[in-house]
C-alpha positions in Angstrom: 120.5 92.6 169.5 120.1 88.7 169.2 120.0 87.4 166.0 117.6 84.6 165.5 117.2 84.2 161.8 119.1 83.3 158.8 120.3 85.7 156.5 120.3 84.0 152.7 122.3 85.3 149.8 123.2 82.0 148.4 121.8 79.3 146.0 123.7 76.4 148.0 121.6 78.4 151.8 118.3 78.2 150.3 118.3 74.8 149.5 119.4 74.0 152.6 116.8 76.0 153.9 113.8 74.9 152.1 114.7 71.3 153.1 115.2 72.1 156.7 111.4 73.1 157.2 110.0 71.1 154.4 107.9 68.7 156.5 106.7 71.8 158.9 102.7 71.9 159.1 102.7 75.6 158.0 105.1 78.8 158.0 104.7 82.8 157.9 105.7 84.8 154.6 106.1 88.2 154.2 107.9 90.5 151.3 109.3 93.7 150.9 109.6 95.3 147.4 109.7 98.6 145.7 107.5 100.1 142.9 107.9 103.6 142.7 110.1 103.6 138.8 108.8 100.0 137.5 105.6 99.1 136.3 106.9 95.2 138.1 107.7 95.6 141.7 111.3 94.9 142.7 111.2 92.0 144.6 113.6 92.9 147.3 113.4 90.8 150.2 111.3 87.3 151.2 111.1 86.6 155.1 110.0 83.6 156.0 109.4 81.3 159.9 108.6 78.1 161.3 108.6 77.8 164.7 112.8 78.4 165.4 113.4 78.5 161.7 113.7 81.8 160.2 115.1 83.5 157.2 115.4 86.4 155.0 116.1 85.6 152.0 117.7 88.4 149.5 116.5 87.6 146.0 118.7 90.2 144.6 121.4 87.6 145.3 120.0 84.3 145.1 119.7 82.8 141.5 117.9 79.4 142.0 114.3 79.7 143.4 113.2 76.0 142.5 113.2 75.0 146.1 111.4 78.0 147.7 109.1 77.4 144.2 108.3 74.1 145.5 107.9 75.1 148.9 105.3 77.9 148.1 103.6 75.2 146.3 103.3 72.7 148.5 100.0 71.3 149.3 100.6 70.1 152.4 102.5 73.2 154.0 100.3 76.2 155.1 101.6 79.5 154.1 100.4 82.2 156.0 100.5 86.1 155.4 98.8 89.4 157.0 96.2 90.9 153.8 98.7 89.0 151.2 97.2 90.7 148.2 100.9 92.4 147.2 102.5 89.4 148.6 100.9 87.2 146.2 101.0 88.9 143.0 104.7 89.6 143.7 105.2 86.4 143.9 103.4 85.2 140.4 105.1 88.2 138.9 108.5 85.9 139.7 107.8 82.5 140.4 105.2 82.0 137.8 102.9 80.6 140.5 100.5 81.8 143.3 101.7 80.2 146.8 98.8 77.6 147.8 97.3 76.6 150.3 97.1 80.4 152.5 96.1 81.6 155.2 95.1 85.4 155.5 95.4 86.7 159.2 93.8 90.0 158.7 90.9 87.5 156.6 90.8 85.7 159.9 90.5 88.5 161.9 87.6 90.1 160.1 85.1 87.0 161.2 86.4 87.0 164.4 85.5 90.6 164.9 88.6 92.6 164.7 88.4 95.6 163.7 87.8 96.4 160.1 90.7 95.6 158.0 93.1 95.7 161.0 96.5 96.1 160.0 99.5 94.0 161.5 100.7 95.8 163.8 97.3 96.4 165.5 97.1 92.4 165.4 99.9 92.1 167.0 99.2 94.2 169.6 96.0 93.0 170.3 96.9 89.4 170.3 100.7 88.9 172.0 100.7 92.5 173.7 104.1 93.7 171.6 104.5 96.9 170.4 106.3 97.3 166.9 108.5 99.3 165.3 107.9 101.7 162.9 111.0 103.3 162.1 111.8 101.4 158.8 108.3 101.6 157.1 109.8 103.9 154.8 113.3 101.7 154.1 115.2 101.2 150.7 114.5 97.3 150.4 116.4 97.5 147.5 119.9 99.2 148.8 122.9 96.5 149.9 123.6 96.0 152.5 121.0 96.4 154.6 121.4 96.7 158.9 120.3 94.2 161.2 117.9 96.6 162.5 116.4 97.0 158.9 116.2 92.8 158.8 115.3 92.6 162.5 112.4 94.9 161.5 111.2 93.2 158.5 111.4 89.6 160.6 109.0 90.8 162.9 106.6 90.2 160.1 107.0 86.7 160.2 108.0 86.3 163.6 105.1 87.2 165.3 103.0 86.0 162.6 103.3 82.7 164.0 101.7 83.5 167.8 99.3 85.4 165.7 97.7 82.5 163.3 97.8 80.3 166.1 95.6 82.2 168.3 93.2 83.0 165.2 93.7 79.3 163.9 91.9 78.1 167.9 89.6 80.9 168.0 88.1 80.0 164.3 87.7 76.1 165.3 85.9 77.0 168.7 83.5 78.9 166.8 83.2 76.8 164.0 83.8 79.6 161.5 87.0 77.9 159.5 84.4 77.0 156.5 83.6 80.6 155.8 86.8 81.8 155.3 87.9 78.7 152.6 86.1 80.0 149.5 88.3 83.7 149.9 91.1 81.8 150.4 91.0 79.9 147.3 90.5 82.8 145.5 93.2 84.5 146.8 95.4 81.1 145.4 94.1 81.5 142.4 96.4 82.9 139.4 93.2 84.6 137.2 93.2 86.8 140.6 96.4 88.4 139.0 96.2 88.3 135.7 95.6 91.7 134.0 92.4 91.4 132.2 93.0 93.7 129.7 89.0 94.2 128.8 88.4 95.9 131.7 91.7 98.4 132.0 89.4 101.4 131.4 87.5 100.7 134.4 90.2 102.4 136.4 90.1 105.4 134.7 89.8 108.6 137.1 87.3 110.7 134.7 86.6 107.5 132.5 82.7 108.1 134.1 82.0 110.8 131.3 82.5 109.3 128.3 80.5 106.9 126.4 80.1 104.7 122.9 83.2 105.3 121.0 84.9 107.8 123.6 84.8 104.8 125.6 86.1 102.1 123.1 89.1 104.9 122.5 89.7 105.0 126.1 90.1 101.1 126.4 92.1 100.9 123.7 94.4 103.7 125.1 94.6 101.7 127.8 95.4 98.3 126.1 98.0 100.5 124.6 99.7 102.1 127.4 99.5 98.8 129.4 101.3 97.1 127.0 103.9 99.6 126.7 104.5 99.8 130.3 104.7 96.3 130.5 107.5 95.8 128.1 109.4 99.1 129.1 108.7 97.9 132.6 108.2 101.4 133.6 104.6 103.0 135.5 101.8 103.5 133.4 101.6 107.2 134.2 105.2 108.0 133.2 104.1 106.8 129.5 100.6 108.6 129.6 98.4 109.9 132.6 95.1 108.5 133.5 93.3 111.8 133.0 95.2 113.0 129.5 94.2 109.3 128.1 90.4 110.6 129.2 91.3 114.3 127.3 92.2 112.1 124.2 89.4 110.0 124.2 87.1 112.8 125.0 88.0 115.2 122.1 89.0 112.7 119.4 91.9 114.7 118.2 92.2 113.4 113.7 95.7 115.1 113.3 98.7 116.6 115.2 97.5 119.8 115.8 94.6 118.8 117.3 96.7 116.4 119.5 98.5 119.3 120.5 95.9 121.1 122.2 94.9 118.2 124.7 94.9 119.6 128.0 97.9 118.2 130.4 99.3 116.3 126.9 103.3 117.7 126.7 104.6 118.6 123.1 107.3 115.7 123.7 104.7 113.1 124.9 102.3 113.9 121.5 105.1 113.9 119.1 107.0 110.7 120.7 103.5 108.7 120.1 101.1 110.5 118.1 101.4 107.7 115.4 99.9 105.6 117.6 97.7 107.7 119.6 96.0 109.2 116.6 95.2 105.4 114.9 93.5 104.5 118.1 91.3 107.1 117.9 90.8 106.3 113.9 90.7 102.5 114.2 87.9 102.8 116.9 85.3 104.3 114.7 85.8 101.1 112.6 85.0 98.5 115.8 81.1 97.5 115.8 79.2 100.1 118.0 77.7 96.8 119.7 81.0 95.8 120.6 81.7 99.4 122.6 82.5 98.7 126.4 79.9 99.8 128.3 79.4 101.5 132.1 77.6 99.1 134.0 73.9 99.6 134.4 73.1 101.6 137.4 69.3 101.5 138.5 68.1 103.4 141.0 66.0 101.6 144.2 62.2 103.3 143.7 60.6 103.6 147.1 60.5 99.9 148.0 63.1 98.6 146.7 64.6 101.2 149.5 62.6 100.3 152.0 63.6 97.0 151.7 67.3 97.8 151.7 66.4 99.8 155.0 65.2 96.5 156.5 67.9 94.6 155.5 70.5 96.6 156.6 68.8 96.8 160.1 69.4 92.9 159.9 72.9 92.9 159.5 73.0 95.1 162.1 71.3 92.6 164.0 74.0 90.4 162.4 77.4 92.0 163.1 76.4 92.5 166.3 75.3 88.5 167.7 78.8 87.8 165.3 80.7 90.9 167.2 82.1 92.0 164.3 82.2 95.6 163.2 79.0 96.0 160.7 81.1 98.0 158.4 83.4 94.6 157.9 80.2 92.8 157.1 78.3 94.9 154.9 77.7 98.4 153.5 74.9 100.2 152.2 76.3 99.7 148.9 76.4 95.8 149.4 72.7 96.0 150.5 71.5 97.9 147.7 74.0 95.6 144.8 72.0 92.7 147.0 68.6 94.2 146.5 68.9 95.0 142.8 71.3 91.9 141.5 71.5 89.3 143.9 74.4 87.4 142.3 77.2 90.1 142.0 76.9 91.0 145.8 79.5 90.5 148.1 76.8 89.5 150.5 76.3 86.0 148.2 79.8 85.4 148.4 82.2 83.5 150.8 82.1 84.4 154.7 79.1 87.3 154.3 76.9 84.7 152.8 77.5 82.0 155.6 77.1 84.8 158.1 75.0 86.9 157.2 73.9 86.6 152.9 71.9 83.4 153.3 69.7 85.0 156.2 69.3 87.9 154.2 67.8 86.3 151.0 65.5 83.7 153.2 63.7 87.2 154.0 63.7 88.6 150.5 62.0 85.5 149.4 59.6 85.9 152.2 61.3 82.9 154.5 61.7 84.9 157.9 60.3 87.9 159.3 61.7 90.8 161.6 59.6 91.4 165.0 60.2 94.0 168.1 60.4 92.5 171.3 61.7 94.5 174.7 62.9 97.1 172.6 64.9 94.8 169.9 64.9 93.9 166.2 64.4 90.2 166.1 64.4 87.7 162.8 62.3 84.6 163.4 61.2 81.6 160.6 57.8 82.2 159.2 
């Protein structure tokens, strides 16, 4: 096997590194980590390439990260990824910073008419015609040392990055469809993107959908709680309390021990180790304002033409998709319709690349701007 990357485990070879492609245009990043025992992923690995420059970079070795920092934050150097979402929080988690500017392939992909939420591999494929392995998906990024076919393997996610953006990079300036992309990237850039907002913690709740008023303030608070406990014993959330036991508490309200006790799922040696804390939740939380209780959001229900409407509109971005060649499930669902229909603003069809394709059309014919018409069989939308 030919070796055509670095392999980094020293302060002195990133440096080195960092200034060799610091005046390239734009370079592919990928990571590989593990999260299975932490709540903060193990940053094990950091691949990076620019055309004939490549490197893997082992940040359970290297100490100094300045220059990759300032690399990352370049404004003037493109970093690309494949759906970076992990990527990118990984890397705030360490560096303190979210790389900027990106560029998101499978993003890319999406207004191009890929199919929905292609992965890399299938990219890949599609675009340079190589098949990848799959062999090491399932790898220890964390062990020492790793093989060269376990490095080889994780290059190919930068190496083939490359041909992949550059293709997407032409195809998105022929059709003029750069622009609609921007906004999601700059959120994606954005640090408040991976933040924990700690208000809103309940909201991922399996079971959280039953309770209500101060069940619900309980349940956020358990979460606050729990958060911040995994947090500073850097272990996962669900090894301190499970999601559906912090529902139990919050549902029954247990005031003492023995009521705490009897919550379903709840081990003796997981109520006694907290019960201080778990029961003054549940106290403290019949003392908050009742008008200061999180809430469920409002969910109306279409009447009949609110419906109809959402029918018509999701005929159009049928319509849509389909001019766009893009899978209509990547542009919209029914969901998105009907969020359009009842509350235009929080719709992902008013935001970024839907809107320019496909959210402005739809609200000129909400307020009445263009009409649909049948002609030789087909659904047309014309300007009134």
């Amino acid at each position: 096997m030919t070796i055509d990357y670095q392999y980094i485990d020293q302060n002195e070879q990133l440096t080195q590194f960092c200034q060799t492609i610091n005046d390239v245009a734009y370079c592919t990043i990928d990571t590989e980590f593990i999260r299975e025992s932490t709540y903060y992923p193990i940053l094990s690995l950091i691949q990076i390439a620019s055309g004939e420059h490549r490197a893997c970079v082992d940040p359970l070795a290297v100490t100094d990260f300045e220059p990759l920092k300032a690399l990352l934050l370049k404004p003037e150097l493109l970093k690309i990824f494949h759906s970076p979402s992990q990527d990118l929080e990984i890397l705030y988690q360490n560096f303190g910073a979210v790389p900027a500017p990106i560029f998101d392939t499978q993003l890319a992909a999406a207004v191009l008419g890929y199919n929905h939420q292609i992965s890399y591999a299938d990219l890949v494929f599609q675009v340079t015609g190589v098949q990848l392995e799959k062999k090491f998906t399932r790898a220890d990024w964390s062990r020492r040392p790793l093989s060269d076919g376990e490095l080889d393997y994780a290059m190919d996610d930068v190496r083939y990055l490359l041909p992949v953006y550059e293709h997407l990079k032409a195809k998105l300036d022929t059709s003029k469809r750069s622009s609609w992309i921007e906004r999601d990237l700059t959120t994606m850039s954005s640090a408040d993107t991976y933040r924990v907002d700690e208000t809103r913690l309940w909201k991922r709740l399996r079971g959280v959908q039953k309770l209500k008023g101060v069940k619900l303030q309980i349940a956020s608070d358990l979460c606050r709680w729990r958060e911040a406990l995994a947090q500073h014993q850097n272990r996962p959330r669900r090894w301190i309390v499970k999601d559906d036991v912090l529902v139990e508490i919050a549902r029954h309200m247990p005031q003492d021990m023995d009521a705490l006790l009897k919550i379903p799922e709840l081990s003796e040696k997981t109520a006694r180790r907290y019960a201080d804390k778990l029961l003054a939740i549940v106290e403290a939380a019949s003392a908050i304002d009742a008008d200061s209780w999180p809430r469920h959001d409002k969910m109306n229900n279409l009447n009949t033409v609110q419906m109809a409407l959402g029918d018509c509109l999701m005929a159009l971005c049928r319509i849509i998709a389909d001019e766009n060649k893009i899978a209509l499930a990547t542009l919209a669902t029914r969901k998105d319709i009907d969020t359009l229909v009842l509350n235009q603003k929080s719709s992902r069809l008013t935001q970024g690349w839907r809107f320019s394709m496909a959210g402005e059309q739809l609200l000129n014919f909400i307020h009445g701007q263009s009409s649909l018409s049948v002609k030789n069989d087909c659904i047309r939308l014309g300007s009134d």
